[in-house]
C-alpha positions in Angstrom: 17.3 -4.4 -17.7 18.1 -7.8 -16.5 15.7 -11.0 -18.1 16.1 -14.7 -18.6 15.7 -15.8 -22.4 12.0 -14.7 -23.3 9.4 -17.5 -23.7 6.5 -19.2 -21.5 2.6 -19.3 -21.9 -0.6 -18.2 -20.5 -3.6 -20.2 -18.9 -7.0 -19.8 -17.9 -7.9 -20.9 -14.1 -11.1 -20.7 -12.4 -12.5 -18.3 -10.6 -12.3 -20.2 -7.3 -8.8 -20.3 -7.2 -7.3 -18.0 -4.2 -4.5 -15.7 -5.1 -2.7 -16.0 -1.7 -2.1 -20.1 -2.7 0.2 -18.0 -5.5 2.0 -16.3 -3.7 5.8 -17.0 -1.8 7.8 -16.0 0.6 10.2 -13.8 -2.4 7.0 -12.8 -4.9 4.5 -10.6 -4.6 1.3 -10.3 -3.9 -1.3 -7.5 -4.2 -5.7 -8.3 -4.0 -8.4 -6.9 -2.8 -11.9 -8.5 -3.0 -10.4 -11.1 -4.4 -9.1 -9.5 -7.9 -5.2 -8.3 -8.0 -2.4 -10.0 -8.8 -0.2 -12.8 -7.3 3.7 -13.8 -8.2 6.4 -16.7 -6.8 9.7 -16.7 -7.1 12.1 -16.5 -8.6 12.4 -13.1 -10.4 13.2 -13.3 -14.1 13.1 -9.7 -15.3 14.2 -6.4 -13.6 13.6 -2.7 -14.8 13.8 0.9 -13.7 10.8 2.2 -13.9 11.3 4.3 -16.8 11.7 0.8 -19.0 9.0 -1.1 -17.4 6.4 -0.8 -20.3 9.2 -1.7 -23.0 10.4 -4.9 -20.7 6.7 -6.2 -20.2 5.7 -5.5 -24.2 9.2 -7.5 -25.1 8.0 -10.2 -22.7 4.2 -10.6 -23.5 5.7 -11.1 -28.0 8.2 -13.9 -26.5 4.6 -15.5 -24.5 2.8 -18.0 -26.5 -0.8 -17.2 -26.7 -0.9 -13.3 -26.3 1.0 -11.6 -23.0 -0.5 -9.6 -20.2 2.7 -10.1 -18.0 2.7 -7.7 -15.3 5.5 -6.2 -13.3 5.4 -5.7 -9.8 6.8 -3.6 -7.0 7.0 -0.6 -4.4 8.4 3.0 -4.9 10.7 3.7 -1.3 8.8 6.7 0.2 11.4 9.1 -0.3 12.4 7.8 -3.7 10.2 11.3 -4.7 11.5 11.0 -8.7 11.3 7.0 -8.8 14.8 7.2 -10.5 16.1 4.6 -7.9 13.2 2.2 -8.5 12.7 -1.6 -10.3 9.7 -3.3 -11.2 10.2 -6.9 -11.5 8.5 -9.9 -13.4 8.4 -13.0 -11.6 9.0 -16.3 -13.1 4.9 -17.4 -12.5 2.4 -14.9 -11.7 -1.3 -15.2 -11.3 -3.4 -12.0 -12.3 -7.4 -11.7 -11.9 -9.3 -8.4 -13.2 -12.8 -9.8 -13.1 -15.0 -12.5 -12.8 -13.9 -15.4 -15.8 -10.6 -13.4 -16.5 -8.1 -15.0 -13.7 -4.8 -16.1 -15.7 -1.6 -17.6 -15.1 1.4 -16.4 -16.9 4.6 -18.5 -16.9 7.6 -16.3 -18.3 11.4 -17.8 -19.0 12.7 -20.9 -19.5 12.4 -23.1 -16.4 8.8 -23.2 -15.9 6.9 -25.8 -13.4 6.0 -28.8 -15.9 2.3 -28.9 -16.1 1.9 -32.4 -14.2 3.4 -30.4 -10.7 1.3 -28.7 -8.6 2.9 -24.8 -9.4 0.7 -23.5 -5.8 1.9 -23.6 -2.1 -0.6 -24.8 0.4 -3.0 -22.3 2.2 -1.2 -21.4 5.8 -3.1 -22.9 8.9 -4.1 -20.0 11.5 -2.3 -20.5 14.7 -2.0 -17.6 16.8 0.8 -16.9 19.2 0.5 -15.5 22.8 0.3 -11.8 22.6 3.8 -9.8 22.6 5.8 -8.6 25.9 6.6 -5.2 26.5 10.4 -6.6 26.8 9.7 -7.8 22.8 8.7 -3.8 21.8 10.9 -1.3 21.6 9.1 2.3 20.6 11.2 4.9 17.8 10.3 7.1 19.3 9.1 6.7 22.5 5.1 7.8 22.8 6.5 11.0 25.1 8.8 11.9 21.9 6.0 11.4 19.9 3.9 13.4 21.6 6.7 16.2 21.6 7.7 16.2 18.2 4.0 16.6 17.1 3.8 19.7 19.6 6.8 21.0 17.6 4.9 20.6 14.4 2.0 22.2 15.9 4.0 25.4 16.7 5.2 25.6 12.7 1.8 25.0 11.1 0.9 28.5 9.4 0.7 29.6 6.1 4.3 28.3 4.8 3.2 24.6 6.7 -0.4 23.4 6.7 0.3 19.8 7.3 2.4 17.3 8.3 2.6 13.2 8.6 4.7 12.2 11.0 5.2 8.3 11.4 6.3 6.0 14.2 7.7 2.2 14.4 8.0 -0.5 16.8 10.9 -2.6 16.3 9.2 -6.3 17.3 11.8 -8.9 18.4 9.1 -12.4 17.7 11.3 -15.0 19.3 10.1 -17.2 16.1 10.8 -16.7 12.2 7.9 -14.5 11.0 5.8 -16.0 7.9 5.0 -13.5 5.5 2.4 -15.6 4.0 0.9 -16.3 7.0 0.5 -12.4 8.3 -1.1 -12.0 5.0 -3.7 -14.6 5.2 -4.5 -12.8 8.8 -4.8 -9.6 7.2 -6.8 -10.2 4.5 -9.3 -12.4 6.5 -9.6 -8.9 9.6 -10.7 -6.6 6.0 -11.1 -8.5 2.8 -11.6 -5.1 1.2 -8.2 -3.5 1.9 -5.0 -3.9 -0.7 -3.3 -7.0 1.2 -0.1 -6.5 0.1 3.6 -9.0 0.5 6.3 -7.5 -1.5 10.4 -7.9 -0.9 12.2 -4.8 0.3 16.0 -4.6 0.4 16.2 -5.9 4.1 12.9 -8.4 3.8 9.2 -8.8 2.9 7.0 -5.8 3.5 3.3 -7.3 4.7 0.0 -5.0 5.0 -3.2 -4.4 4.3 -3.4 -1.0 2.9 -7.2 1.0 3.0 -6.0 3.3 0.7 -6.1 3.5 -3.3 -3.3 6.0 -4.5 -4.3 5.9 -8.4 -5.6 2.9 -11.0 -5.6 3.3 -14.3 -7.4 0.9 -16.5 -7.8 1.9 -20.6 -8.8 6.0 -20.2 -10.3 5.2 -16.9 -8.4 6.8 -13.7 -9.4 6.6 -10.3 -8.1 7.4 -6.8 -9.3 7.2 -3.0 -7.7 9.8 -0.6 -8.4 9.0 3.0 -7.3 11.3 6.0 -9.1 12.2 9.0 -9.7 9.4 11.4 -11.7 8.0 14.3 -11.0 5.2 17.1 -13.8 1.8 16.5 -15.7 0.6 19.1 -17.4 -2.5 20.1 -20.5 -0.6 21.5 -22.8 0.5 18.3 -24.1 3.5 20.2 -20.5 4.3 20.7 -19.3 3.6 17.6 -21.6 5.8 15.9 -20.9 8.6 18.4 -17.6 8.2 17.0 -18.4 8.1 13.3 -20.4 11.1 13.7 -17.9 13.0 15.4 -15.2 12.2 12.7 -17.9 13.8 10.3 -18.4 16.7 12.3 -14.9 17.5 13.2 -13.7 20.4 11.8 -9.7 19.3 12.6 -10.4 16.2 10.4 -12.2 17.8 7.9 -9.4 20.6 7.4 -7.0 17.8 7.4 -8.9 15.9 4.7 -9.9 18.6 2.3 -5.9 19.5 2.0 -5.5 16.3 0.4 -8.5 16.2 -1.4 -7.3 20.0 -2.9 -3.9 18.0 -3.8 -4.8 15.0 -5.7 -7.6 17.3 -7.7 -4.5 20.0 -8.9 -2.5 16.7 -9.8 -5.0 14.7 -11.8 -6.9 17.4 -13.4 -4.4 18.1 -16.2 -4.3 14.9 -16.7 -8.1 14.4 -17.5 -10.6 15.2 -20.1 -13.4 14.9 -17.4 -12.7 14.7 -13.6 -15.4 14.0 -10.7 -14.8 13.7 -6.9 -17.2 13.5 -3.9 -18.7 16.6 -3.1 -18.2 15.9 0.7 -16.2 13.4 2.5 -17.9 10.3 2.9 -17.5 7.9 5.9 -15.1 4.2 5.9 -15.1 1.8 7.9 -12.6 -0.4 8.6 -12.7 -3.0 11.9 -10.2 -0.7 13.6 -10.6 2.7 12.3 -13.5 5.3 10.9 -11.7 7.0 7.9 -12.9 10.3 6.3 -12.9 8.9 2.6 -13.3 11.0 -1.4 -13.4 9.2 -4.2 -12.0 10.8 -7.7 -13.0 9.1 -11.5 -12.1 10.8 -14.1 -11.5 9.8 -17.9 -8.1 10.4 -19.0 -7.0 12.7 -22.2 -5.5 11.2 -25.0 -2.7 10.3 -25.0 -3.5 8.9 -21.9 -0.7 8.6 -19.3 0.5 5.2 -18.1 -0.5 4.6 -14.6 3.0 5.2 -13.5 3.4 8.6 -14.9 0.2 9.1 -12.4 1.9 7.5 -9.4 4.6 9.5 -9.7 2.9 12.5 -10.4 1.1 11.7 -7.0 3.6 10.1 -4.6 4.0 11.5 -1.9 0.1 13.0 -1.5 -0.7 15.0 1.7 -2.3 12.2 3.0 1.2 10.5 4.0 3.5 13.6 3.3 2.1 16.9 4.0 1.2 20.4 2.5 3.3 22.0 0.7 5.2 19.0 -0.2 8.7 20.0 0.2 8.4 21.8 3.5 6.6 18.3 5.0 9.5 16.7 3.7 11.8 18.8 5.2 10.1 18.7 8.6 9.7 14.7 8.7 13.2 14.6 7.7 14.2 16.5 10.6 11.5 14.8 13.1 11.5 11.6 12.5 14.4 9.2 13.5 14.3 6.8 11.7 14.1 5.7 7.5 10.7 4.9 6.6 11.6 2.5 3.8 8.6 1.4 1.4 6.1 2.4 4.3 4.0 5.5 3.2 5.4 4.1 -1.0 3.5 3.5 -3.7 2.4 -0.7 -4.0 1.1 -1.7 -6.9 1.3 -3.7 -10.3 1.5 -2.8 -14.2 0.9 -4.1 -17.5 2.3 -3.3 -20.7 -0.4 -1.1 -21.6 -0.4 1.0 -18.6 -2.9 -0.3 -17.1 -2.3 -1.0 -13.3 -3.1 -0.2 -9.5 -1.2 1.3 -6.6 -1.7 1.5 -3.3 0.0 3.1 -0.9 1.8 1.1 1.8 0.1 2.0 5.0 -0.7 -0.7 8.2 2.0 -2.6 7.0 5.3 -4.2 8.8 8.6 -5.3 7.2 9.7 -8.6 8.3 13.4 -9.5 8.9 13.5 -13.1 10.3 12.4 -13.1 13.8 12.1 -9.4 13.8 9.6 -7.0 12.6 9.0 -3.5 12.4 5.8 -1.9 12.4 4.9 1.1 11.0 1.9 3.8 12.0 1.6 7.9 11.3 -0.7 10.5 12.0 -1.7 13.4 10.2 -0.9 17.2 11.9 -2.5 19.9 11.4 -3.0 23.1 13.4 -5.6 21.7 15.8 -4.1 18.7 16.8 -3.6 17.6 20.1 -0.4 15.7 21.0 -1.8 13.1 22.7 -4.8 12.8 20.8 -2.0 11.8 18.0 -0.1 9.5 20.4 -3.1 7.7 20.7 -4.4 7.4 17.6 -0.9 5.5 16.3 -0.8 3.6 19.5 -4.5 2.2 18.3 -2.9 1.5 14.6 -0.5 -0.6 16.2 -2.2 -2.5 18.5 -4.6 -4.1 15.2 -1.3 -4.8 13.8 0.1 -6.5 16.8 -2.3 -8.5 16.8 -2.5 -9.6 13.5 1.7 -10.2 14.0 0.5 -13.0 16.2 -0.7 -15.1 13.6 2.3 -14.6 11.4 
């Protein structure tokens, strides 16, 4: 573990106050509806995630006026075990859990004196011209998309039920990219997904994730499984066509109840009492119809840290496959490229345990004036290669888009 000498303090701020203003280019941010955490550089505490509870409870004894310091971070997507993982603690961090609880936490030595202003200035919106084909670059192309989803088509049987397979689209900007300023966009298209910044090893990974992997808040667990989706559509007859085909589909239903099946084997032996939806429920987001189940359960005592449940989790069937290690195998072999943090756990925790993870999904990491975008489908026996093609095609159109603003 790797810390500045312990010390700081803690201070109430109002409810008003916007995370995002919080946030910088090198820190972290993680909020949906408005509650989540925020953090600015620089980092003052490292830890695998193994130590992470022992280097927040050190912290929050050094912090005058009680603790709650939270660490921060992502879990790479193939990082299965986390044993290659940090979680850092950044020198000021803003945390809000619910209405009248939004706190600031300075940690270390060098902390902004009081009579500074410790918050960046809201980005202003100014969208770019919409991206060349000569800017995009496809890995893989839409044809070897399609193909490689054909091949999994052929495998899916009783060893193989389902397989993710991702794309990317390496963006060349022609401009530095703002991380803040993507974020801000994001958040403002669907103010009730995880907008999410957080620094990889090559840059800043932005998105706005629709998807809770697991929270765990005192004995109270929860998690929010989406697969299964459907194309939006500016006509309301149409989009309702849509919706209700989703429902109906028996594709996206199969696809959907082999997650489902997953996350209840995981988190059962983990709970003293476990409910899910009986039937998958319908979510809308402004670019996609999502079939959506959502699991509460009270944990048993001892009750596990939420990062004993994230990687109990990580990967799910909703971004991996089913069986685990043969979708692993197959995306390894398929799939030309390293997904990074995309398809990861996101998230924040406490010293108690207490945290929330989402899983890094519509998201782009940000290198400069570069970018690249990342987008996956779910394949199961009936899927129809093109069908797939076009469903990540639509995921990445939203995000270029919102890259405009950036």
């Amino acid at each position: 573990m790797g810390a500045s000498q312990p010390g700081g303090h803690i201070e109430k701020l109002g409810d008003a106050f916007d995370l995002l203003a919080a946030y910088s280019e090198g820190g972290f941010l993680f909020e949906r509806a408005g509650d989540g955490v925020a953090a600015s550089a620089p980092i003052v505490a490292t830890a695998p995630l193994d130590a992470a509870e022992g280097m927040l409870a050190d912290i929050d004894r050094a912090i005058a006026g009680g603790g709650r310091t939270v660490a921060v971070g992502t879990v790479p997507f193939r990082d299965t075990g986390g044993m290659g993982s940090t979680l850092s603690v950044a020198s000021r961090t803003v945390r809000r859990s619910a209405p009248g609880e939004t706190v600031r936490i300075d940690v270390g030595d060098e902390v902004v004196p009081r009579s500074e202003s410790p918050f960046g200035r809201m980005p202003v919106p100014i969208p770019r011209q919409p991206f060349t084909a000569r800017q995009l670059d496809a890995v893989p192309s839409p044809q070897g998309y399609a193909a490689a989803v054909a091949d999994v088509v052929r495998r899916v049987g009783p060893g193989l039920r389902k397989v993710v397979l991702a794309r990317a689209i390496e963006v060349d900007a022609g401009r530095e990219l703002d991380a803040r300023r993507l974020a801000h966009r994001l958040r403002a298209v669907n103010p009730d997904a995880f907008t999410f910044a957080t620094p990889t090893t090559a840059g800043n990974l932005v998105g706005a994730s629709p998807e809770l992997l697991v929270s765990r808040f005192g004995r109270e667990v929860r998690s929010n499984p989406l697969a299964g989706s459907a194309t939006r559509s500016g006509d309301p007859d149409e989009d309702r066509a849509n919706a209700d085909a989703l429902l109906a589909s028996a594709k996206d239903r199969e696809e959907h109840a082999i997650v489902v099946e997953a996350i209840a084997e995981v988190l059962r032996p983990f709970c003293r009492e476990l409910t899910w939806d009986r039937a998958p429920a319908l979510l809308e987001t402004p670019n996609v119809w999502h079939l959506s189940t959502r699991f509460r359960g009270l944990l048993r005592e001892p009750s596990p840290g939420v990062l004993e449940l994230v990687r109990a989790l990580h990967p799910t069937p909703a971004v991996a496959g089913e069986p685990r290690g043969a979708a692993l195998a197959v995306i390894r072999e398929l799939e030309p490229f390293d997904r990074g943090s995309y398809a990861g756990p996101v998230g924040w925790m406490d010293a108690t345990g207490d945290g929330e993870w989402a899983i890094a999904l519509r998201c782009a990491e940000l290198r400069g004036h570069r970018a690249t975008l990342y987008a996956g489908a779910g394949i199961v026996a009936g899927s129809i290669p093109d069908a797939e093609v076009d469903e990540t095609e639509r995921k990445f159109r939203a995000f270029l888009d919102a890259l405009r603003w950036g």
